[in-house]
N, C-alpha and C positions, 0 to 999 in steps of 0.2 A: 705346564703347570708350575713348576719348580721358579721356572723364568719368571711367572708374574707374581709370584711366593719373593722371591729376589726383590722382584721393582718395587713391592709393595713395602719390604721390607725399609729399602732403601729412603722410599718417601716417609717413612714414617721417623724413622733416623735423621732425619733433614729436619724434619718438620722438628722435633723437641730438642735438635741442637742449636736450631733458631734463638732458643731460650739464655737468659743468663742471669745467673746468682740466686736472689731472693724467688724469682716467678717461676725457676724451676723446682728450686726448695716446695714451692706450693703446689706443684703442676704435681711432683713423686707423690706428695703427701696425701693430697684430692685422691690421687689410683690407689693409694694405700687404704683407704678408707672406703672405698668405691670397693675393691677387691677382695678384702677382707671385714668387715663392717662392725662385727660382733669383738673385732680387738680395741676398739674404741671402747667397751664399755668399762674397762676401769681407770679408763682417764675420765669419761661421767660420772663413776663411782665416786671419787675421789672430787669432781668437784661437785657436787652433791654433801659430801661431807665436809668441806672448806665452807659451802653456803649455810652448812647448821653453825656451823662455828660461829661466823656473821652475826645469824643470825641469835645465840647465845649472850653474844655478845651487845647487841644490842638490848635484848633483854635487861640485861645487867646495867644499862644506861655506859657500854662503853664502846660503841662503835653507831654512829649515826652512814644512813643511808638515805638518799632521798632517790625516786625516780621519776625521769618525766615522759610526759604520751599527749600525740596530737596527731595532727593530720601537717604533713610534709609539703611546704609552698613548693613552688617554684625554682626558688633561690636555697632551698636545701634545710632550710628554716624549719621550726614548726611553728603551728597557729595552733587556738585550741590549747593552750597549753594544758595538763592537769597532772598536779604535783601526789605522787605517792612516797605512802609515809617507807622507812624504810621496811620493815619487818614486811608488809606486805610484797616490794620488790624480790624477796630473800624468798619467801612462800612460794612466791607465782613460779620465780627460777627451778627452785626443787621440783617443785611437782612439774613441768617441763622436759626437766629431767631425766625422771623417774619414765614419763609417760614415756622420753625418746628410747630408755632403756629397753621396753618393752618392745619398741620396736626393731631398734638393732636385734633382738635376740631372734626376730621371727625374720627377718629381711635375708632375701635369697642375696651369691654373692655377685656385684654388678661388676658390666664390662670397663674397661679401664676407656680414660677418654683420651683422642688426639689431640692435639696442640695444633690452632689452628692459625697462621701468620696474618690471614686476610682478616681473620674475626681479631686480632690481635691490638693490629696498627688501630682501631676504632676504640675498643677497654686500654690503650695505651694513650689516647688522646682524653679521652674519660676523666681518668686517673690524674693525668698532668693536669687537666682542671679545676679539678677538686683540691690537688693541693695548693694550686696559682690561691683559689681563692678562701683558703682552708675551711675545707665542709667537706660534711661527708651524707652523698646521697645520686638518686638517681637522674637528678634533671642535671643537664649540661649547660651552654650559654643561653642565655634567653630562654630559657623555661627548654629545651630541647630536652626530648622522650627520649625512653630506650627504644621504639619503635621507628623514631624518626633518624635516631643515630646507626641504625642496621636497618634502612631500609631498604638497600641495595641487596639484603643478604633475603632475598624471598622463599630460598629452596630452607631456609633453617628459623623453627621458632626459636626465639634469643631468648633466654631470662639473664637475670643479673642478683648479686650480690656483694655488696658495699660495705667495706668494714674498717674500722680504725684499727693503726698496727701497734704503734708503741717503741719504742727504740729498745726495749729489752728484746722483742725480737731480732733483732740484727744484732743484738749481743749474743745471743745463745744460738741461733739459725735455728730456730723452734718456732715451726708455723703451726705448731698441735693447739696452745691456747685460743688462739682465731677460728678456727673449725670448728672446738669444739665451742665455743660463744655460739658461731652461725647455727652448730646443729643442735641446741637445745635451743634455741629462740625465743626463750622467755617471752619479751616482748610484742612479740608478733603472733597475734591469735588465729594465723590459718598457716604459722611456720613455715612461708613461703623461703625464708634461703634454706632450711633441713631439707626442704623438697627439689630446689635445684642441686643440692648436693648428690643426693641418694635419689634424684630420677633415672630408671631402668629407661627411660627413652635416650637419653645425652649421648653422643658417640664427639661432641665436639668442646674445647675450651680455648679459652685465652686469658692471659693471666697480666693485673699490674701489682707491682710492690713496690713499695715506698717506704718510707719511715714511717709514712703519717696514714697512707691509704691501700687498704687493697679492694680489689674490682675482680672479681670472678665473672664473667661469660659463661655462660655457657647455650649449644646449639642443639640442634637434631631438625 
């Protein structure tokens, strides 16, 4: 028993030294968050209160905000465009929020995820995509799915999460602002990356980072 406690060991030491710099900054941070969930909530707290501020401010005719929503082409685009005003963007964020708080506080703690090489080399071709043709989204060359780009991978349902990084990340090594964007998900009214983050089913990941792009995988 001990021996395959050893092997298991070993592959799994292999596998997240695969990793390097920015993707494993985000590989710790993801188990960090997966592990302990409820320590996330006053980094929420805290931007919850940066978004009243915003929002204050706007009030006051001193900060404009505009958001936009549509339905995602092919090419990464959106169609459909339709512009919100800012204070509404500002509103929707909070209460998002607020809602995810409620959830960190009741969310049992999840298993930490593997680092996966083969799911890897597929979110690292992604990612070099996306910034070839600076966009940020799920379709690949010629309209290619997330399902068409892991479809070799049949034993693991794949989800994904797409997000722009910033260069003040690679100045601070602080992947906490992008996490916590994906897990209040304003934007998205069925909070599908808060769900690939904190799915109790995931036991697998692969990670790109960029200046410009990060690509989350995740398997089970």
């Amino acid at each position: 028993m001990k021996k395959v406690a050893t092997l298991l060991f070993i592959l799994i030491t292999s596998l997240v030294s695969a990793q390097t710099g920015m993707d494993s900054i985000m590989f710790n941070e993801i188990n960090r968050l997966r592990t302990n969930p409820k320590s996330y909530i006053p980094l929420i707290e805290e931007y919850i209160k940066l978004n009243e501020r915003t929002l204050k401010s706007i009030k006051e005719g001193k900060h404009r905000v505009t958001g936009i929503s549509g339905a995602m082409t092919t090419r990464n685009g959106i169609k459909d465009k339709k512009m919100s005003s800012g204070s509404d963007v500002i509103v929707r964020n909070i209460h998002a929020a607020k809602e995810l708080i409620i959830e960190l506080k009741k969310i049992k703690k999840l298993e930490p995820l593997i680092f996966d090489t083969s799911m890897d080399s597929i979110t690292d071709s992604h990612g070099e995509y996306l910034d070839s043709v600076n966009a940020h989204g799920h379709f690949g060359p010629n309209g290619q799915t997330l399902s068409e780009r892991f479809k070799n991978f049949r034993l693991y349902n794949i989800s994904e999460n797409v997000s722009s990084v910033g260069s003040f990340v690679y100045t601070t090594k602080d992947v906490k602002p992008i996490l916590v964007s994906l897990l209040v998900d304003g934007g998205i009214s069925n909070r599908g990356h808060r769900k690939n983050l904190l799915n109790p089913k995931s036991k697998y990941v692969a990670i790109y980072m960029s200046r410009n792009t990060c690509v989350q995988n995740f398997g089970y």
